[in-house]
N, C-alpha and C positions, 0 to 999 in steps of 0.2 A: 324721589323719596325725601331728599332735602326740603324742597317746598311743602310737600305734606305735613311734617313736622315742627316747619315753622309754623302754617296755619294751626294744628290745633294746640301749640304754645300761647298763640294771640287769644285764639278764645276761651282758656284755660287763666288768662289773668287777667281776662275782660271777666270771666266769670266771676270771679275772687275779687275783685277790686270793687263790683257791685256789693257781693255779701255784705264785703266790708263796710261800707253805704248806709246800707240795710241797719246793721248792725249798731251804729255809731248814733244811728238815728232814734232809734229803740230805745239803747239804754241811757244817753248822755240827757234827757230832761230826765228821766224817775231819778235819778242817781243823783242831780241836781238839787230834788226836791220840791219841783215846779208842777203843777194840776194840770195834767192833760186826761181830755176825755177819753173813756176809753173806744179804740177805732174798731169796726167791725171786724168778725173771723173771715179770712180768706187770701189766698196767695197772691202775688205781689208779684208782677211783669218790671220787663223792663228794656229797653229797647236798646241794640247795641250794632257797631257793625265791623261786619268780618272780612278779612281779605282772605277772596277766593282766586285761586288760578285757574285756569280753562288754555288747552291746547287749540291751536291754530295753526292751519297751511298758511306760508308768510313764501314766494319766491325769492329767492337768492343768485344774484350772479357771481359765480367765482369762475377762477383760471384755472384751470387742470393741463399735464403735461402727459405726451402721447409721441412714439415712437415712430418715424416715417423715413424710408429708403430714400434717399439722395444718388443720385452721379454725380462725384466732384474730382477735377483733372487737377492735379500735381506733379510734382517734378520727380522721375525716379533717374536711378544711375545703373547703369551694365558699365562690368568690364571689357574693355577691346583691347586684344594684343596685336601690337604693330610691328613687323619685322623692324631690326635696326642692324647694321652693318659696325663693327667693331675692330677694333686692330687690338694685337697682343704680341707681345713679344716674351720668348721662351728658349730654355737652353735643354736641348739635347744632348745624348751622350752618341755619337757616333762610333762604331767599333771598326778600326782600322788593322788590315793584317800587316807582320813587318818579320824579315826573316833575318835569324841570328847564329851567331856563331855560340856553339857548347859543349864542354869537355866532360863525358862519362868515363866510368870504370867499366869497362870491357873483360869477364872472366870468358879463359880459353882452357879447354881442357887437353893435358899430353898424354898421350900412351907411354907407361915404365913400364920394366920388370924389376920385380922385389923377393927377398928369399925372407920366409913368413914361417914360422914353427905355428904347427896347428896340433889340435887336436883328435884323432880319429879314433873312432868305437870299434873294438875288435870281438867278436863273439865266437865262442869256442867250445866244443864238448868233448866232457867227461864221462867215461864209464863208473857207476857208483853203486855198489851191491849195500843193499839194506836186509834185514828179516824183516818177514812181514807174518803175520797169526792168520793161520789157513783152517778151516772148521771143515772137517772130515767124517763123514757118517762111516762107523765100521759096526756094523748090524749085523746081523743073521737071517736065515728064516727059520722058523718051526713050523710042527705039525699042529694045529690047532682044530676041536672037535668046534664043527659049525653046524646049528640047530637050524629049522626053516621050518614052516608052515604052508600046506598047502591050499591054492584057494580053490572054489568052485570049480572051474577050468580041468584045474591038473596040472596046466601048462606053463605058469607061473609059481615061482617061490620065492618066497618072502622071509629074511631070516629073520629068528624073534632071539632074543636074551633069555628068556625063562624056558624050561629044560621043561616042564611042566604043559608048556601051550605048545611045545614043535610035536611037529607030524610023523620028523624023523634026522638022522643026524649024520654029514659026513664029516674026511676028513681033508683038512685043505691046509695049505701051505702058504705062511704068514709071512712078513720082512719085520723084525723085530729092530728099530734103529739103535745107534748111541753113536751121538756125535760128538766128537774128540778135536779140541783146539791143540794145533801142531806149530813152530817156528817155520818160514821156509823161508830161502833164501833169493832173494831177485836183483836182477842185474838194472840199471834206467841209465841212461844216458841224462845228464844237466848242461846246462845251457849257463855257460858265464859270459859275463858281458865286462870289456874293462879298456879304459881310455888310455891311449899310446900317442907322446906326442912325438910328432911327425913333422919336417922341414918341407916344405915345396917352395916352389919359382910360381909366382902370381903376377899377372900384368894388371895393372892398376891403371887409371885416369887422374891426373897430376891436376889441379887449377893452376893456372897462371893468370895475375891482374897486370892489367895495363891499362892506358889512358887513352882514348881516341876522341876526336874533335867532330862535331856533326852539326848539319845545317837542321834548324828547326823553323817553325813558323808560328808564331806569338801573335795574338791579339791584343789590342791595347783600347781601348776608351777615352775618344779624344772629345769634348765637351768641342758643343758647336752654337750658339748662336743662332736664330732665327724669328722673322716676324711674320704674322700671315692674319688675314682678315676672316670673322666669321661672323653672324649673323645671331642674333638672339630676336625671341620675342619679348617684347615687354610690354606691361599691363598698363590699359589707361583707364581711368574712369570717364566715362560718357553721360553728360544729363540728356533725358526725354522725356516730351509729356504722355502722360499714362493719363488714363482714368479707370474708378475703383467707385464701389457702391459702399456706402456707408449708414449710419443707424445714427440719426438726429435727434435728439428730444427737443418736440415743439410747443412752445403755449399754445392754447387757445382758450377760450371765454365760454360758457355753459353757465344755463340756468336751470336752476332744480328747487324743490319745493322740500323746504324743511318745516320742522314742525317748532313752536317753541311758544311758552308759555306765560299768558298774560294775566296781568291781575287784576282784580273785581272787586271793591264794595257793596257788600250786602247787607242789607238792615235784618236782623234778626231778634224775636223776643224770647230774652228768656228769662227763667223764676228766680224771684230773688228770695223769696222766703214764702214756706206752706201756707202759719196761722196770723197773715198780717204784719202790723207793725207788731206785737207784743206776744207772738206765739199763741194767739186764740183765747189767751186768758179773760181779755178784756182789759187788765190793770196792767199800765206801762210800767208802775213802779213796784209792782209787785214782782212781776216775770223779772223784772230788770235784779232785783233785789233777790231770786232765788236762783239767777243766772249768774251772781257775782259769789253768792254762799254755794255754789257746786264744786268740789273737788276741782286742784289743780290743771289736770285736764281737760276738763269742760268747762272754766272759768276762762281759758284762753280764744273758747271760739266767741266769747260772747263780751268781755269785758275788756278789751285792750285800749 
């Protein structure tokens, strides 16, 4: 894209650079005041040349780098444990028995007799008349008219209240109550209870202390001394050769075909102006002269 750009910047001020040419040639005699004849109508070549690029396969050798498995031996290390033989020296507590002489208090108990006032519970009964309220029925009987009805049978009667629905009436003999509250008198035995105190002879068990002497047998802790050999392992480190596969990166040389871009001169024609030297008028100093009185902006393609 870059090369592209440049070219057509080249032929874009190869272009201009002619006009300009063209242009200078036109108007710089009329302007002058100098007799030129006037040159034919017709457009105006001009030969120029362009640098072109054009792509090509060119081979290349270059170095590329690529991964390949190796065997390679080095040195590794294990550890080995060796027995070793040691001495130590340590102190014990041995426990030794040892037999002593010791004086306790020894209680013995004696059988007395003692005269001891006590207390004893004596319990006793009483004759003890109370009144007590006795409810007494002293009723009567009477004669009383009793009404009955009878029913389908015959064989049963049934007595009714109303004098009106009985069948027929006898006479019977009622117990009329009236119960009467009376005092009466009753006899109960009570039960007292009451503490007497009382002297007795008790044989008791007396303590007596004394002191007696006794063989015992005591341990003691007698610290003792001693050396004794023991063995430990301990760790060595050991070299050996090993071998182990490994991932190298390796040069190597390759040729490949790139592409890249070469440049070209080419002769190419092109227009410098439509109507001639004088725009087809025929008069150099006329055109020249109506190319210098045009407005600002088209006074600058023609007159600088």
């Amino acid at each position: 894209m870059v090369r592209f750009c440049f070219r057509a910047a080249v032929v874009a001020c190869t272009v201009l650079a002619s006009v300009n040419v063209g242009r200078s040639q036109c108007c710089d005699a009329p302007c002058a005041g100098a007799a030129v004849a006037a040159a034919p109508c017709g457009p105006t070549y001009k030969t120029i040349f362009v640098t072109e690029w054009t792509h090509e396969q060119v081979p290349v050798t270059r170095t590329a780098h690529r991964m390949e498995c190796r065997t390679e031996a080095y040195t590794a290390y294990r550890t080995e444990c060796a027995p070793e033989v040691r001495t130590r020296t340590f102190v014990v507590n041995r426990t030794v028995p040892e037999v002593v002489t010791a004086t306790r208090t020894v209680c013995d108990y004696v059988q007395a007799t003692e005269q001891r006032t006590v207390l004893q519970s004596h319990v006793s009964y009483h004759p003890v008349t109370k009144m007590v309220c006795k409810t007494e029925d002293h009723g009567h009987f009477e004669c009383v008219e009793t009404y009955y009805k009878k029913k389908c049978c015959g064989l049963i009667k049934k007595p009714v209240c109303d004098p009106c629905c009985a069948d027929g009436c006898k006479m019977e003999k009622k117990w009329i109550p009236c119960p009467v509250t009376i005092q009466v008198p009753v006899t109960t035995c009570e039960k007292h209870c009451e503490t007497i105190p009382v002297t007795t002879t008790v044989t008791v068990q007396k303590p007596i202390l004394r002191q007696e002497t006794y063989q015992v047998t005591v341990y003691k802790c007698v610290p003792e001394t001693r050396t004794e050999n023991y063995t430990v392992m301990v760790p060595h480190t050991v070299p050996y050769q090993a071998t182990r596969t490994v991932n190298v990166c390796v040069p190597y040389t390759e040729t490949v075909m790139v592409s890249r871009c070469v440049p070209h001169q080419v002769a190419k024609q092109v227009m410098v102006s439509e109507c001639g030297s004088c725009g087809g008028c025929g008069d150099c100093g006329a055109s020249c002269n109506i190319c210098c009185s045009a407005p600002k902006r088209k006074a600058k393609k023609c007159c600088k």
